[in-house]
C-alpha distance (Angstrom), angle and dihedral (degrees) to the residues before:
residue distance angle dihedral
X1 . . .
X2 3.86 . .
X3 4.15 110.4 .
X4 3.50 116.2 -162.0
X5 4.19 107.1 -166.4
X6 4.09 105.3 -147.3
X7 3.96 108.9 -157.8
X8 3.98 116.6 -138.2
X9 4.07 104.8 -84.7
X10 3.69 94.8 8.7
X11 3.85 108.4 135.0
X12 3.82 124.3 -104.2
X13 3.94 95.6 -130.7
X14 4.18 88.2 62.5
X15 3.71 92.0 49.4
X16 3.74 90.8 47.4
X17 3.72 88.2 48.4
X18 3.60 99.4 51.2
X19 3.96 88.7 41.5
X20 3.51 85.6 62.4
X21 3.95 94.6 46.3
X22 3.80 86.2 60.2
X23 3.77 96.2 45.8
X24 3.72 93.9 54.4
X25 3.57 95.7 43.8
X26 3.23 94.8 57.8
X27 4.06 96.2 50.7
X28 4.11 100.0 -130.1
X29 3.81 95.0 133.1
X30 3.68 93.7 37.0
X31 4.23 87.7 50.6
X32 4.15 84.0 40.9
X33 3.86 86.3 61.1
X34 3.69 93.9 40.9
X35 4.02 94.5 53.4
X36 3.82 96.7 44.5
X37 3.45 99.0 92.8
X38 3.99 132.6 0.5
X39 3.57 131.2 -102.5
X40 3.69 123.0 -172.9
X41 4.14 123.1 -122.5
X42 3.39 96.1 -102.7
X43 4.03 102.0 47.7
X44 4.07 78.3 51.4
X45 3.52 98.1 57.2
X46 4.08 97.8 36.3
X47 3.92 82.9 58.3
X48 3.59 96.2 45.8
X49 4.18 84.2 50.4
X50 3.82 93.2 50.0
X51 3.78 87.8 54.8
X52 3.39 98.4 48.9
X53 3.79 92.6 46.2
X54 3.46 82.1 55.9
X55 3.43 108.2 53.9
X56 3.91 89.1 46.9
X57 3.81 89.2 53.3
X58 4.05 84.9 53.7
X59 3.84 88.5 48.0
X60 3.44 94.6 57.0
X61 3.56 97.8 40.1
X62 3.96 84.0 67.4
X63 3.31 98.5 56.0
């Protein structure tokens, strides 16, 4: 359970702010998203692939 202490007189919007530090530090939405629907092994790993053929085509591209 995240906490998020407010001082007395300390502004809404920074609380908010730093609540939402914590939440995406920790990774719940991001896991959320993950978990909402199923995706085999292998569609996981062919898209993990792609993206790494595609950063090394950006790579070389810069040089």
């Amino acid at each position: 359970m995240i906490v998020i202490p407010v001082k007395d007189g300390e502004n809404i919007e920074r609380a908010l702010k730093r609540f939402k530090r914590k939440i995406e530090k920790t990774g719940v939405v991001k896991e959320l998203r993950i978990r909402q629907a199923f995706e085999k092994p292998s569609i996981t790993r062919r898209t993990e692939i792609k993206k790494a053929i595609y950063i090394e085509d950006l790579q070389r591209s810069e040089e």
